[in-house]
Structures are given as C-alpha cells and as structure tokens.
C-alpha positions as CSV (number, residue, x, y, z in Angstrom):
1,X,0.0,0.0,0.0
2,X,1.4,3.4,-0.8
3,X,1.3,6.2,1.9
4,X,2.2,9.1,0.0
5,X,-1.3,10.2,-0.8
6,X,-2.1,10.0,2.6
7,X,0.6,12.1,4.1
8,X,0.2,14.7,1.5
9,X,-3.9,14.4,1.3
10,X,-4.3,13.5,5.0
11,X,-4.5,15.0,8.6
12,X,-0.8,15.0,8.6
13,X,-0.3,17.7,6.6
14,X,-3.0,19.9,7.9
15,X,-1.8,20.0,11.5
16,X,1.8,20.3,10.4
17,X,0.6,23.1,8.6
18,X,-1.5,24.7,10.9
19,X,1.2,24.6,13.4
20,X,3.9,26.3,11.3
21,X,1.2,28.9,10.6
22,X,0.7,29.4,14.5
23,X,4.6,29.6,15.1
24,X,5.0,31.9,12.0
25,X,2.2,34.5,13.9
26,X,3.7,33.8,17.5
27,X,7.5,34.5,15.9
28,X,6.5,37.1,13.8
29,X,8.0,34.9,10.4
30,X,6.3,35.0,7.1
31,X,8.7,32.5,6.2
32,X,6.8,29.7,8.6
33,X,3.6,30.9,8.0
34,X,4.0,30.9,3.8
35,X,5.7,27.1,4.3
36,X,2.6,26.3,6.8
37,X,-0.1,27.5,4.0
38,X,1.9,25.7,1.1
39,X,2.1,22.1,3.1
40,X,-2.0,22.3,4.5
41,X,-2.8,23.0,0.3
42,X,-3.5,19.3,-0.5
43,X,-5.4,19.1,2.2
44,X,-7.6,22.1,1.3
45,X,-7.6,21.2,-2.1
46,X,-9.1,17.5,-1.3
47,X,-11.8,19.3,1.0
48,X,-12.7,21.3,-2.2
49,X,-13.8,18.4,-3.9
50,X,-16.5,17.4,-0.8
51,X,-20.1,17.8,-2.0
52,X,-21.6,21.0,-1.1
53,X,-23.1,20.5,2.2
54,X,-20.1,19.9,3.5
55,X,-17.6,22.4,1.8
C-alpha cells in the first residue's frame, strides 16, 4: 500500500501546517507561515472536492 497520498492528502499535513502557521504569527516569520499554507494545500484542495453540504 502506498502512503504518500495519505501524508500529503491527510490529517498530517494539515496539523503540520497549521502549526507552522501558529509559530510563523507567534514568531512574527512569514517565512513559517507561507511554508505552513503551502504544506496544508493538498489538504484544502481535497476538501474542495467534498459535495456541497459539506464544503
């Protein structure tokens, strides 16, 4: 069984990113913050594909 889609599709990468996005705001970097949105996109992007109830 590959994994890959469900590290990059998964909960994994939206708590990784959520938490670089709350560490870029605490330490004041854009850099962690931009890295944080980039990683939690697959995520968002497979959310976008939910029927619309539940967008």
């Amino acid at each position: 069984m590959q994994y890959w889609p469900l590290i990059i599709f998964g909960w994994p990468s939206a708590i990784t990113g959520l938490t670089l996005q709350v560490a870029g705001v605490a330490w004041r970097n854009a850099g962690l913050s931009v890295s944080g949105a980039i990683i939690s996109l697959g995520f968002c992007s497979y959310l976008l594909l939910s029927p619309p109830p539940f967008r």
